[in-house]
C-alpha positions in Angstrom: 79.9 104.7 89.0 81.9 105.3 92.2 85.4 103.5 92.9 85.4 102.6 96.5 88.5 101.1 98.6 88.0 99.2 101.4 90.4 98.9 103.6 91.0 95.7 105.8 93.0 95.8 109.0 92.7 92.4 111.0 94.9 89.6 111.3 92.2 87.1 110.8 90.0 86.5 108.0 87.2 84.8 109.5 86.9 88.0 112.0 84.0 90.1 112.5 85.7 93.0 110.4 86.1 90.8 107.6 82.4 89.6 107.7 81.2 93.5 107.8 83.9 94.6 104.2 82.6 92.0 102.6 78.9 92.2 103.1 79.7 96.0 102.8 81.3 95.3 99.5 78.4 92.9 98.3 76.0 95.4 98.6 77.9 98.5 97.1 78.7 96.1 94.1 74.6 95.2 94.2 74.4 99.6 93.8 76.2 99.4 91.1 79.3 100.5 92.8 83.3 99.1 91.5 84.7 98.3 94.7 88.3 96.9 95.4 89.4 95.4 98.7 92.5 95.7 100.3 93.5 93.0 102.8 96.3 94.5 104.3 97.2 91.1 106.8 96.8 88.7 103.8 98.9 90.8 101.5 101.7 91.0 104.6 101.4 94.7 104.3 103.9 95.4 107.2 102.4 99.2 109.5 105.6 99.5 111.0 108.1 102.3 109.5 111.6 100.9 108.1 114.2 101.6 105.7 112.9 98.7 103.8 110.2 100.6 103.1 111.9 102.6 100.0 113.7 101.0 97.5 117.0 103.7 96.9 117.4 105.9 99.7 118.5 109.2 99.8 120.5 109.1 102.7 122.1 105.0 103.4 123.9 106.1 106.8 121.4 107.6 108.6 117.4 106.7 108.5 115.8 110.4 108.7 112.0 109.2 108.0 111.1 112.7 106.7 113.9 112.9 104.1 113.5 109.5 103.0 109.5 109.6 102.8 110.5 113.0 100.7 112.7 111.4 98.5 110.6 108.1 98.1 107.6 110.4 96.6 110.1 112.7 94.7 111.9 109.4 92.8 108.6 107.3 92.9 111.1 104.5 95.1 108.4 103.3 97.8 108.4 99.5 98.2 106.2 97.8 95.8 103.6 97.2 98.6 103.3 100.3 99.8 103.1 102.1 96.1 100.3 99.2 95.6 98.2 100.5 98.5 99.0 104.3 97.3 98.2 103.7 93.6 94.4 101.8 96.0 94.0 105.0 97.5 94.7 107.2 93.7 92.0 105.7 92.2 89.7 105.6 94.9 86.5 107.7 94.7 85.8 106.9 98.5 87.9 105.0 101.3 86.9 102.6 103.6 89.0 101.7 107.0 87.5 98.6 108.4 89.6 97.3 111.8 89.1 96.2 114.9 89.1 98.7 117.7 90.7 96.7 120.9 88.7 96.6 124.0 91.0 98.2 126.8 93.7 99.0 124.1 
């Protein structure tokens, strides 16, 4: 059986990209397939970069995102949403990236 993670990326959930990850996961799950979805809107899973983003930092005067991403996956201190959607991706067997891609964006 294949673990497959799909991946959600649209503000609303009666959208078009909704509608295709969930018929998508209906019929994997009709294969015989475990499939999780990740709803990255409705979980308020933030794509912006912050210091809020770990939860000790190695450096609290100056935000150096390298260092900081470094010492996050050295110390295991993401934020718990972001270690959430890493642990999603760890036990994946296959991803799925389902978002909208903006006409004249």
């Amino acid at each position: 059986m294949t673990h497959v993670l799909i991946v959600i990326a649209h503000p609303d959930p009666a959208s078009f990209n909704h509608a295709l990850a969930f018929a998508t996961a209906e019929a994997l799950r009709a294969a015989g397939h475990e499939v999780t979805i990740s709803d990255l809107a409705a979980e308020g899973f933030r794509a912006d970069l912050s210091p809020a983003d770990m939860t000790e930092r190695a450096d609290p005067a100056r935000f150096h995102v390298q260092a900081e991403q470094a010492n996050a996956a050295r110390t295991g201190t993401y934020a718990p949403d972001i270690a959430r959607e890493q642990a999603r991706v760890a036990q994946a067997d296959a991803v799925i990236l389902q978002f909208p891609i903006w006409w004249g964006g």
